[in-house]
N, C-alpha and C positions, 0 to 999 in steps of 0.2 A: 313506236318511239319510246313506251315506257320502258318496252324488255327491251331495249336495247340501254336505256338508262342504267335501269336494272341489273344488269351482266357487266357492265362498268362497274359497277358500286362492288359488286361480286369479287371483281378482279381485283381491285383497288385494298377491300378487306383482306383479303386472301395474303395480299404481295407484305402490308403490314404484320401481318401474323408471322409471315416467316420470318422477314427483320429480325421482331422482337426476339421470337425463339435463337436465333441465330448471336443473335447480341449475349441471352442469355447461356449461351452454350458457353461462350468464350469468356465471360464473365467466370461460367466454374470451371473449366478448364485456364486459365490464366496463374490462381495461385499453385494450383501445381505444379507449373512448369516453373514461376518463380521457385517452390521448393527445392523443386530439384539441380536448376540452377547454385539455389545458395548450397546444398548439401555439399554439391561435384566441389564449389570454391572451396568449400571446408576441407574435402577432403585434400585439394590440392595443397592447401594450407598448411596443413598437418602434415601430409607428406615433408615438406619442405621448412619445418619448424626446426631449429636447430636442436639437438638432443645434449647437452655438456653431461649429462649423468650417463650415460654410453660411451663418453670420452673416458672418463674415469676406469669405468670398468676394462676399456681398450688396451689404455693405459697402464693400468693396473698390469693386467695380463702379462703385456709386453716390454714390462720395461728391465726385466732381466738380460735381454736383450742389449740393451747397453752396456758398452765397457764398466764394470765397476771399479768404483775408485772411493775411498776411505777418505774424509772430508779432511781427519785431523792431519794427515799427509800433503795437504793445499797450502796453497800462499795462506796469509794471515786475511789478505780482502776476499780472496774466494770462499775461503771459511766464512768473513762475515757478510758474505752475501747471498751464498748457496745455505747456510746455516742448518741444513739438515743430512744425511746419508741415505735417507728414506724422500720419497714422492719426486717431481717433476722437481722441485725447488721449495725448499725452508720447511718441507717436509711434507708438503701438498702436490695434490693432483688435480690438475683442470678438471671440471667436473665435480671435487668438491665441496660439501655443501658451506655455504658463507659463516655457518656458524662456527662450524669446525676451526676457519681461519681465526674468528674473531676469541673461542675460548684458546687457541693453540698459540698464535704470532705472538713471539714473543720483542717485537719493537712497538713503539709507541704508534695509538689510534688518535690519531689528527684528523681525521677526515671519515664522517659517517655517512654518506650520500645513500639515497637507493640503489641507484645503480653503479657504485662501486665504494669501496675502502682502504684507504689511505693510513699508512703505517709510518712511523720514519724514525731513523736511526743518526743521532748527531755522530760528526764526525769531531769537528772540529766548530765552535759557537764562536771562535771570534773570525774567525775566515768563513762562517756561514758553511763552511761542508757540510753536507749527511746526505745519507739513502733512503729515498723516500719508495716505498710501494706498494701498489697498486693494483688490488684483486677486483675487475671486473666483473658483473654477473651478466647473466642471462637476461634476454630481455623480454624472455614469457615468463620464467616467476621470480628473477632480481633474488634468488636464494640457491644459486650454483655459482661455481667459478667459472668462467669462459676462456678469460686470458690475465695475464701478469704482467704487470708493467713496473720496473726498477730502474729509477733514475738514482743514479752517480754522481754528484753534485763534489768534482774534488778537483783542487787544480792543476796534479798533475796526472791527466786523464789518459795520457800516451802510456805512460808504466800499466795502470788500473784497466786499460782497453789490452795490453798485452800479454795481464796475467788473467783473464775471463778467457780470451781467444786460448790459449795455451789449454786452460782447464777443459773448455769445450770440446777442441780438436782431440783432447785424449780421453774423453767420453764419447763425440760423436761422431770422430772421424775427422775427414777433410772439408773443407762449407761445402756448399753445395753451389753458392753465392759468395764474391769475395769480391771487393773491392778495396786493394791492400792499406792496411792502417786507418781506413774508415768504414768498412761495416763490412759482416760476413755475416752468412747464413747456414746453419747446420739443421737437418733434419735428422730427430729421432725416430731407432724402427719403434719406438712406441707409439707411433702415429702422432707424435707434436712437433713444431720446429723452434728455434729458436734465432731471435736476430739480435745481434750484438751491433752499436753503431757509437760512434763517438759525436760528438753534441760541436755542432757547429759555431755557437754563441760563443762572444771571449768574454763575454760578462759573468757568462754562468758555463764554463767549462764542467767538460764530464763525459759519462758513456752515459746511453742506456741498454736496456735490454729487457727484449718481449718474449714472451713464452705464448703461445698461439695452437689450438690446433691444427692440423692439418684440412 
């Protein structure tokens, strides 16, 4: 009766011992696999992190590519809205770095957010006109351009929406996108597009227009 008590007890020790070890295994085997978990997320992360200083260089590259056109030969508004002959627009390229904008723009800084900078150009102070815009950055380090946004704040927006369309289709061709008289879409072979739209509000008439990568 004893050894069979005995042989219980045996088996009983035995069955805990492997438990524990077994608990213990998995215990160090656990954070590694957490590791490698979070590393694969990282990488996938990274893979899929937007790059806007590779736009630039894109960019850059290709934007010979475009029809050239001499600004001082433009309407008097695409002059003062395109304001440069050089880069995507006002003489910058998406991609960018934010500071470049903030020593170079030469319209007024109204607006200093992290994640964008606000510029604007009075047109007219007693009918409230002006061109306000708008360099977004990036949203890993808030110190590259991403995209451009130029709001038209003018009352007669149908002339101001037909002399950008004009300028655009004889840089970038035909839109790509068009819905007549309220927005069109043209893409650059620089790899950027751009969309022209006219502002639906009759309070605050206008165009805007976005400069985007692809």
């Amino acid at each position: 009766m004893q050894k069979h008590h005995l042989q219980h007890l045996i088996i009983f020790f035995m069955a805990v011992c492997m438990t524990a070890c077994h608990t213990d295994s998995q215990e160090e085997e656990q954070p590694a696999t957490n590791d490698s978990l979070q590393t694969e997320t990282q990488s996938q992360n990274s893979d899929s992190l937007p790059m806007p200083q590779a736009w630039a260089e894109t960019v850059k590259k290709n934007i010979h590519l475009e029809q050239p056109l001499t600004l001082k030969e433009q309407a008097a508004e695409v002059q003062l809205i395109i304001g440069s002959d050089t880069g995507v627009v006002r003489g910058f390229y998406l991609g960018d770095s934010i500071q470049k904008v903030m020593q170079h723009e030469q319209a007024w800084l109204i607006e200093d957010s992290t994640g964008f900078k606000t510029f604007s150009i009075d047109l007219s102070r007693r009918r409230a006109e002006m061109i306000d815009i708008q360099y977004f950055t990036d949203s890993l380090t808030h110190q590259l351009v991403q995209s451009i946004i130029i709001d038209i704040y003018q009352a007669d927006a149908g002339m101001w929406y037909e002399k950008m369309y004009d300028y655009y289709t004889a840089r970038y061709g035909k839109p790509t996108e068009e819905e007549k008289g309220k927005r069109a879409v043209w893409q650059s072979p620089a790899t950027y597009r751009v969309v022209l739209e006219k502002k639906t509000i009759k309070q605050a008439p206008g165009i805007r227009i976005r400069y985007m990568p692809l």
